[in-house]
C-alpha positions as a Python dict, from the first residue, in 0.01 Angstrom:
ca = {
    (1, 'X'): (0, 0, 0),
    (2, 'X'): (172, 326, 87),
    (3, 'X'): (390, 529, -115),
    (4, 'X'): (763, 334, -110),
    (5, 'X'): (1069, 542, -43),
    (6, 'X'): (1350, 283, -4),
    (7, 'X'): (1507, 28, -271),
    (8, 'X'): (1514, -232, -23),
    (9, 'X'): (1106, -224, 42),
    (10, 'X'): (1098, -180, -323),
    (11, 'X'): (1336, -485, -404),
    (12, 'X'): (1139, -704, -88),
    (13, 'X'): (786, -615, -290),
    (14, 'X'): (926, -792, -605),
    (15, 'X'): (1142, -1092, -505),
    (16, 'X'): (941, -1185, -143),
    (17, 'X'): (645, -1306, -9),
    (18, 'X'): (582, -932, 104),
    (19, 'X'): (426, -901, -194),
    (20, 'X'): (164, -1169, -111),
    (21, 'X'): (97, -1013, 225),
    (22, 'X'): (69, -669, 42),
    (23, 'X'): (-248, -801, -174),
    (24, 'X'): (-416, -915, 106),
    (25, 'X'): (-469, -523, 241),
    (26, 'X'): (-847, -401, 247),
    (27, 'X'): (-941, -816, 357),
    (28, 'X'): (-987, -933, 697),
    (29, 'X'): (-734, -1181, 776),
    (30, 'X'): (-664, -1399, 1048),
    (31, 'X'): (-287, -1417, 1142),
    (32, 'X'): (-109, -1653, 1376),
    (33, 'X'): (201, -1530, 1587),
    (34, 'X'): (474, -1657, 1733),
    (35, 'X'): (408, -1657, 2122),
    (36, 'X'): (79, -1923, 2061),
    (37, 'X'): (-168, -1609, 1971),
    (38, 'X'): (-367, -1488, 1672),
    (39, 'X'): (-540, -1167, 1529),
    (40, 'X'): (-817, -1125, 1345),
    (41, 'X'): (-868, -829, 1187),
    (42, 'X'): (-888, -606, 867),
    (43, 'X'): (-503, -561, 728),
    (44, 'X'): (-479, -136, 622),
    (45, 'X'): (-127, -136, 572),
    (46, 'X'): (146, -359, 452),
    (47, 'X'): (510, -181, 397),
    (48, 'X'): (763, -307, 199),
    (49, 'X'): (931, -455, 519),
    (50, 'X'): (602, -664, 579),
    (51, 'X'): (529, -453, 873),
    (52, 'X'): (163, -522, 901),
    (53, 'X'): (-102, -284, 994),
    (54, 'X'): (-437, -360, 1123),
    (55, 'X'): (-769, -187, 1238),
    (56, 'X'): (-1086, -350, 1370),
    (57, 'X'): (-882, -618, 1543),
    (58, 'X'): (-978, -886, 1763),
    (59, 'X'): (-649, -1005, 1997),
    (60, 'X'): (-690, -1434, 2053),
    (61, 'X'): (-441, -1515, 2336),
    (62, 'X'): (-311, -1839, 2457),
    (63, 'X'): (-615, -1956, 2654),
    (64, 'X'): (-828, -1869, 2391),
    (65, 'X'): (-936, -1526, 2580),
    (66, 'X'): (-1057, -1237, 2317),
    (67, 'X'): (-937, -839, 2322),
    (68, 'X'): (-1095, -617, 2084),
    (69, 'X'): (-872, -325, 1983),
    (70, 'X'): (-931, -74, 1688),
    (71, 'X'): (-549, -50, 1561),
    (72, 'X'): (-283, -339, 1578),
    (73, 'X'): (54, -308, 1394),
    (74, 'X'): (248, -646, 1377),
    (75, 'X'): (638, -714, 1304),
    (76, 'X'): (740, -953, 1060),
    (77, 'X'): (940, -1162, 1301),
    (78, 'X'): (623, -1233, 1565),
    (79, 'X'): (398, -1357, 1255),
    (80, 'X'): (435, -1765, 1233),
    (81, 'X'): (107, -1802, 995),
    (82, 'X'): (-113, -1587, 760),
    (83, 'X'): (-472, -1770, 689),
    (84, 'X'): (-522, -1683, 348),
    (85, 'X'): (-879, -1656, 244),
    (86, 'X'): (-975, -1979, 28),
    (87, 'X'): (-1171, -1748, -246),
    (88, 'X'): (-873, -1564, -304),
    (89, 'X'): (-708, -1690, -669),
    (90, 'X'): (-358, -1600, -561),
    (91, 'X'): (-199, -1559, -883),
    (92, 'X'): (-403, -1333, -1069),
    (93, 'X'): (-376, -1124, -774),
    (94, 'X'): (-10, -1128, -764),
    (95, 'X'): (23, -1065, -1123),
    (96, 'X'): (-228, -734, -1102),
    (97, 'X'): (-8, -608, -768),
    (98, 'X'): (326, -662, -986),
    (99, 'X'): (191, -479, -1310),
    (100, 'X'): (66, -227, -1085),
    (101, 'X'): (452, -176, -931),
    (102, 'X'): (578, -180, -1227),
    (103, 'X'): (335, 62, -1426),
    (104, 'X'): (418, 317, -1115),
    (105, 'X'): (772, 280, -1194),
    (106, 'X'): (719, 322, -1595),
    (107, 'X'): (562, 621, -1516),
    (108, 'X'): (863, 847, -1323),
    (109, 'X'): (1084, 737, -1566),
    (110, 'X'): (1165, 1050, -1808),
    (111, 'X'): (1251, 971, -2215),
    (112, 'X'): (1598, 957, -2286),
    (113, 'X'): (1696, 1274, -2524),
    (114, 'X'): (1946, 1164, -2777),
    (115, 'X'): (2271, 1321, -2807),
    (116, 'X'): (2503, 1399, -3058),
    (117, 'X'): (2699, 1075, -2984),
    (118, 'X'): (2408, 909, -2991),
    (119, 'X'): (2295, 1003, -3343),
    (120, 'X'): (2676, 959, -3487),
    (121, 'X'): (2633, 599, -3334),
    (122, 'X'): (2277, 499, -3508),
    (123, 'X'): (2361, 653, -3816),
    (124, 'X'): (2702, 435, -3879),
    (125, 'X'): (2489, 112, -3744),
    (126, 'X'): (2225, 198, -4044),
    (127, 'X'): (2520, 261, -4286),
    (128, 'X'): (2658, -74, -4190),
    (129, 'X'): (2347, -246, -4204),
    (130, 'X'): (2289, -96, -4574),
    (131, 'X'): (2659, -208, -4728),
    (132, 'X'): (2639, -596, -4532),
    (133, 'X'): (2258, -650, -4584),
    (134, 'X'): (2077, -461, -4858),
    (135, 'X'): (2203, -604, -5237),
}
């Protein structure tokens, strides 16, 4: 998955079935699409969008007549079907490609430097805690 720039591909990685698509990049995949054709191929790229990227593809139109083509890129709204491999355990999958999100997002976060307010604000809390709770 490429680097993600927008909060909405961001937000579509977490809460839609993007995600699923996105853990299914480096695997060759058969996907049906809307107009009664499929593609085979190996998926490089999926964005947060579910724009789909392909390479090594082979194009199955309606009468069953094969293209071979070494890019394809596919729009969410032409895909109808995604075969999903059967030795693929979805859910550890999914739950790697979320930690892995996440940990990126961990990561640019900076530590929060405590002001002055800050302090005044923990020190009455531990003052309060030590007259209501300590004997």
């Amino acid at each position: 998955m490429s680097r993600m720039t927008d909060k909405k591909e961001r937000y579509n990685s977490f809460n839609d079935l993007t995600a699923l698509t996105q853990c299914l990049v480096d695997r060759n995949i058969l996907i049906d699409l809307r107009n009664e054709t499929s593609v085979a191929g190996k998926i490089t790229n999926v964005d947060g969008f579910m724009n789909i990227s392909m390479e090594n593809v082979v194009y199955i139109d309606e009468l069953g007549k094969q293209f071979r083509m070494d890019e394809f890129m596919i729009y969410p709204r032409y895909i109808r079907y995604i075969h999903i491999p059967d030795e693929l355990e979805i859910k550890p999958v999914l739950e790697q490609h979320f930690a892995n999100l996440s940990g990126a997002r961990k990561q640019q976060q900076k530590p929060v430097r405590r002001t002055y307010k800050m302090k005044r604000a923990q020190q009455n809390q531990l003052e309060t805690l030590a007259e209501n709770y300590l004997p």
